[in-house]
N, C-alpha and C positions, 0 to 999 in steps of 0.2 A: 558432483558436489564441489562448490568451490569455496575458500576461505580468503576471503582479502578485506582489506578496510576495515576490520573489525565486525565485517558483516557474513552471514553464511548463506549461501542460495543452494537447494535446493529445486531443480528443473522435474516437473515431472511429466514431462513430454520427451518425446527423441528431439524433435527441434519443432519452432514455430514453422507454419507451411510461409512458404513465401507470398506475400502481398495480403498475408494475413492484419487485418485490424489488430491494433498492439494497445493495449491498455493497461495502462499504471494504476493501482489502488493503494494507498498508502493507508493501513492497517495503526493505531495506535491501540494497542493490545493492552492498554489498563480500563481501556474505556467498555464497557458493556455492551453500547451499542454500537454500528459502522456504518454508520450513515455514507460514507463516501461509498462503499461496496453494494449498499440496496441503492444508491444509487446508479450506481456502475450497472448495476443487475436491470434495474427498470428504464432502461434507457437501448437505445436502437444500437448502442458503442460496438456490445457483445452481443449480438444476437445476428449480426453478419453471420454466414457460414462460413468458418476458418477464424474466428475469433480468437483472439489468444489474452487474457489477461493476467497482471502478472503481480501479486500481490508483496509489497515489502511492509513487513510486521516488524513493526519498533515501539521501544518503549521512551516518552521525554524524559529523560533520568535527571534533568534540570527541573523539574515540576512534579513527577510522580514523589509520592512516599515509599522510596524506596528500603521501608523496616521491614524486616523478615515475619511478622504479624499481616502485611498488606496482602490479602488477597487475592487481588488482582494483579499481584507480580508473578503469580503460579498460574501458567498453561498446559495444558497438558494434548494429548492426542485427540481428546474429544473435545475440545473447544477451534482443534485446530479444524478435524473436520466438520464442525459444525458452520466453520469460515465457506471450507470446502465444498461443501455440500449445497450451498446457495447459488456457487459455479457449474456442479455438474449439472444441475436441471435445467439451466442456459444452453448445453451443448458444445460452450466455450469450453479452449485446454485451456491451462492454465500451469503456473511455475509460483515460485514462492521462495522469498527470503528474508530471515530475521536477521536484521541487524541491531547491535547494541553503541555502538559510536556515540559520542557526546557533541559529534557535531553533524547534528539533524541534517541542517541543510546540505552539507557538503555530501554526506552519505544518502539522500534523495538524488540530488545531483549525479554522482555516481552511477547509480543503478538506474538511472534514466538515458544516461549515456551508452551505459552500455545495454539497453534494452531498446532505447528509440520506439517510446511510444506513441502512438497516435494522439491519442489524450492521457491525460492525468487527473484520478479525482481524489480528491483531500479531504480527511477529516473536516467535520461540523467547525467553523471557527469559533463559534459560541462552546462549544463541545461539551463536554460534562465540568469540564474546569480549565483554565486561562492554560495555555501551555506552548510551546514552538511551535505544534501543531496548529494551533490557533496565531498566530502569528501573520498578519497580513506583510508586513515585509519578508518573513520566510515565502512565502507564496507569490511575492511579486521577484524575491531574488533567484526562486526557482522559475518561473515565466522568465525571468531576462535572460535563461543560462540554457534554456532548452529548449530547439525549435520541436515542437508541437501543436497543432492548431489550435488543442484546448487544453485548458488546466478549470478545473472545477470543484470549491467549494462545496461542498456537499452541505446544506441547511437543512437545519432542523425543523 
């Protein structure tokens, strides 16, 4: 486990196999649905043998309602493996980190550097509601900052 950036990662593999396919999902954990991850899922990305995809779960704390009444500020173990669980029946390992950082972009940045994935898929920009996640300049300032051959919009 490592703590930096305000972000916490959790690895739950010994290490990716090398020349494994590397996939980024960026999780926005107030939204209901994950469209960038059934994405991720229904696509050839992960389904290489040695897949590795590697989920970062944040919340836009500049757009959620962050009052202690919002229930979808509360995750627990069973929605995390319910995340989970859409990965194992792919075959893909997989790693995972929640970060709380206020500055979305920089802390995607981050964990894509230090991950080096192949692609990257993103929340719905239409999404459940307007947010950084949905942010076409967030997603073209992460395209300019990370070579990757794909960054992907996940649509509804």
């Amino acid at each position: 486990m490592l703590y930096s950036d305000n972000c916490y990662r959790k690895y739950t593999q010994e290490s990716v196999t090398a020349g494994a396919r590397k996939v980024l999902v960026i999780i926005e954990a107030t939204q209901e649905r994950h469209l960038a991850l059934e994405r991720a899922v229904i696509t050839s990305e992960i389904k290489e043998p040695g897949s590795h995809v590697h989920l970062f779960i944040s919340v836009d704390s500049e757009k959620a309602n962050l009052s202690t009444d919002n229930k979808t500020l509360y995750r627990d173990d069973q929605w995390l493996k319910s995340i989970t669980d859409k990965l194992d029946h792919t075959g893909a390992s997989y790693s995972f980190e929640f970060c709380w950082s206020n500055e979305w972009q920089k802390a995607v940045l981050a964990s894509a550097q230090h991950f080096q994935p192949d692609h990257i898929f993103m929340p719905d920009p239409q999404g459940e509601k307007q947010s950084l996640f949905s942010n076409q300049q967030s997603a073209m300032g992460i395209a300019t900052h990370v070579s990757c051959p794909g960054l992907h919009h996940s649509l509804g």
